[in-house]
N, C-alpha and C positions, 0 to 999 in steps of 0.2 A: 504494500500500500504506500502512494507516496506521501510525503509530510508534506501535511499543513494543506490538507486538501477538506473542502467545505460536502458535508453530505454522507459521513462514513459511521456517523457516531448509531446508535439504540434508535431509529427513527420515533417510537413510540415515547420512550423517556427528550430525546429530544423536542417534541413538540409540547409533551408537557411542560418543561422547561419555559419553551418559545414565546409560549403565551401565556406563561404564570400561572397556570391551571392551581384551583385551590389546592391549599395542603403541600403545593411545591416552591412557597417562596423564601421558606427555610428548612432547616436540616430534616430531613424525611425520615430519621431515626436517628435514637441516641440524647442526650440529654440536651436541654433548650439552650442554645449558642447566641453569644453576642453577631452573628453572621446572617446577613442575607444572599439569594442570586445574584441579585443586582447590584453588592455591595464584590463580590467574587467576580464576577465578568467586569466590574465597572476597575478592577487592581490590576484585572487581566490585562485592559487595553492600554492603561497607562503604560503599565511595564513593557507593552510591544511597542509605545511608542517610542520610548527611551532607551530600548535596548534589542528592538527586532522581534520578530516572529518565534524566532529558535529561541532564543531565552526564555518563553514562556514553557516552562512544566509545571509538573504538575507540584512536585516539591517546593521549587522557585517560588512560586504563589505562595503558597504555604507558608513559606519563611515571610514573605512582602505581609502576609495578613497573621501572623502572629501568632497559628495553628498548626498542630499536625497536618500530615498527609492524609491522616486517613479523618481526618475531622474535616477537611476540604470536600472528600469525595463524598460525604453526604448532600452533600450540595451540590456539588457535579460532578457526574460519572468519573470523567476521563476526557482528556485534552481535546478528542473530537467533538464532544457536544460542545467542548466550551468554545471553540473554533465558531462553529454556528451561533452559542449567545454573542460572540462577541461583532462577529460581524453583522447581526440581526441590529443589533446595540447602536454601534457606528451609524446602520443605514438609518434608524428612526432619528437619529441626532440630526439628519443633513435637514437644510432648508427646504421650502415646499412652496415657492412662490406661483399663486393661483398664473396660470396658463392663460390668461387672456385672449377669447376667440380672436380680436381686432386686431393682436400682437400678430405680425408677418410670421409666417411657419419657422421661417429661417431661425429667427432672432430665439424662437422659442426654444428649439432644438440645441440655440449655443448654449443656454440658459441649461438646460440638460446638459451639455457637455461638461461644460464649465462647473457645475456642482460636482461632479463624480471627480473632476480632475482638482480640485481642491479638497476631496474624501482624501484622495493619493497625496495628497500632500501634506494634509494632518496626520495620516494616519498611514504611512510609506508600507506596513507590512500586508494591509488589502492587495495593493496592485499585485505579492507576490504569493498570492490566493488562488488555488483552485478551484470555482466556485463555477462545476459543470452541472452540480448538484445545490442548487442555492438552500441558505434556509427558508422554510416554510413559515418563517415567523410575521411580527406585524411588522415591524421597522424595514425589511425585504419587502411585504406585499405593500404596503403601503407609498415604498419606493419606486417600485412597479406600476402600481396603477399611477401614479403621478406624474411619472415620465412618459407612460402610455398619452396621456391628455396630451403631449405637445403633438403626438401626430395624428389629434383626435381629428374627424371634417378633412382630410386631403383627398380623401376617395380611393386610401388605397382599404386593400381588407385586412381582415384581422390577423392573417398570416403572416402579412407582410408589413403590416403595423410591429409586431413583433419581431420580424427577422433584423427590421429598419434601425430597431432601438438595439436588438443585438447588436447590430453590427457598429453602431456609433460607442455602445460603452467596451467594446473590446477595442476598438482605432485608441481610444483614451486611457485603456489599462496600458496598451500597449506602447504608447510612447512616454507613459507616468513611468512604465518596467525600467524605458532605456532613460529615463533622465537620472531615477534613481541608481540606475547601474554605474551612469557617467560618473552623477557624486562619490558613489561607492571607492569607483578606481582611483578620483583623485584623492580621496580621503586615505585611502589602501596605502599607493603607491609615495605619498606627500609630493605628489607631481601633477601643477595642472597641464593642459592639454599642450599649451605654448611650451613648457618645459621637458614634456616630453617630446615636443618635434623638433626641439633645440638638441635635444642628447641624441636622437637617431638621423639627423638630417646628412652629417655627414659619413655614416655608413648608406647611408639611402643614398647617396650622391656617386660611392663610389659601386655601385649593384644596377642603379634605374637607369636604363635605356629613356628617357622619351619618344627618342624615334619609333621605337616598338610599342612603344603605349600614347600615341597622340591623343587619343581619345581622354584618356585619362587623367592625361599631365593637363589638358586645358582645362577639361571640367574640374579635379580637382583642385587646380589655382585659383579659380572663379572660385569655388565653394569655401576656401580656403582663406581664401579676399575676406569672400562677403562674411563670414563666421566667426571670425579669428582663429579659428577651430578646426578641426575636422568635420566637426557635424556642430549645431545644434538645437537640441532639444525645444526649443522654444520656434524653433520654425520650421522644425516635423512637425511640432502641434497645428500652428494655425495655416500652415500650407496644405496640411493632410485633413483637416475638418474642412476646407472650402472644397476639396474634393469629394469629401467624403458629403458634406451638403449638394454641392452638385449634381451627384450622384442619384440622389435624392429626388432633385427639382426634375433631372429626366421621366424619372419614376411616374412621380405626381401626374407630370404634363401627359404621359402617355396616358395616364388612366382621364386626363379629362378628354384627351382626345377620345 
């Protein structure tokens, strides 16, 4: 099974959990604890944010809230369900700004984008989630149906209402993965991207042909110019969402035609 994948825990005890079902908002046996769920997932998300996904066990927590391990697990099974509270948790936190019929389709869609890529950014260890199996909680459905309204009235259907929203909040995980990856390696390496094309440039000098890569050598210059960088991040974002809207505005048009 891989780690840190959303969907693998007790589905039954998980949805218990998800939605606070009576009788599950504290310790489900064993003597009455100063502890709640919500007090357990809310130690959890902290400590992911300050210190990543992998830090979080089930021990780890444990120590951060001031209990055994096995006084924890009366309160949550085990790391999988707590994976779904926590990211159920995250999604009911986001904003939910009413979707305005008069608002341009466009504007509404950024407005979706643009939350989830700020989810990524409070909270760096979502984008590194595998969430093929989402939870079934309210902060997830509630997330859902809210993002659904911005591509409420286009005329496409419901299939493709949904594929549509798929496919924008993955373009968003997706380039949140590479920015965080970028900080990662200059954090790693204590080299930004300028200092490492300063320490390789003159073995690159003595190996790269141009002439065999023209293609290459010009676009990479251009990108290079305009970047200061190699790549970045901030403009796979908004150059890949105007496509990725674009996209979109085909769609639309074919179905009013």
């Amino acid at each position: 099974m891989a780690k840190n994948r959303s969907g693998t825990g007790d589905p039954a005890r998980t949805l218990e959990l998800l939605w606070r079902m009576p009788g599950h908002g504290r310790a489900a046996r064993g003597p009455k604890q100063g502890l709640t769920v919500d007090a357990v997932v809310g130690t959890a998300i902290a400590l992911a944010d300050r210190e990543g996904i992998d830090a979080v066990t089930m021990r780890a927590l444990a120590q951060e809230l001031g209990v055994t391990p096995m006084t924890l697990y009366t309160y949550v099974p085990g790391k999988a369900e707590l994976l779904d509270l926590m990211l159920d948790t995250v999604h009911q936190r986001m904003p939910r700004p009413e979707h305005a019929t008069t608002t341009p389709w466009r504007a509404r869609v950024e407005v979706v984008a643009e939350a989830n890529r700020e989810l990524f950014r409070q909270h760096p260890w979502v984008a590194a989630l595998n969430v093929n199996r989402p939870p079934l909680g309210p902060g997830s459905m509630d997330k859902y149906e809210h993002e659904l309204s911005a591509f409420e009235g286009l005329g496409l259907d419901d299939v493709e209402m949904d594929a549509s929203l798929a496919h924008l909040l993955a373009f968003v995980q997706s380039t949140a993965r590479a920015a965080i990856d970028a900080q990662a390696v200059a954090r790693d390496t204590a080299l930004s991207d300028a200092d490492w094309w300063a320490a390789n440039a003159p073995l690159l000098e003595q190996v790269f042909d141009p002439s065999r890569y023209p293609l290459a050598t010009r676009v990479g210059a251009a990108a290079g110019e305009a970047h200061h960088a190699p790549s970045s991040p901030e403009h796979a974002y908004t150059f890949g969402l105007a496509r990725v809207l674009d996209g979109f505005a085909r769609l639309i048009e074919s179905r009013s035609d």
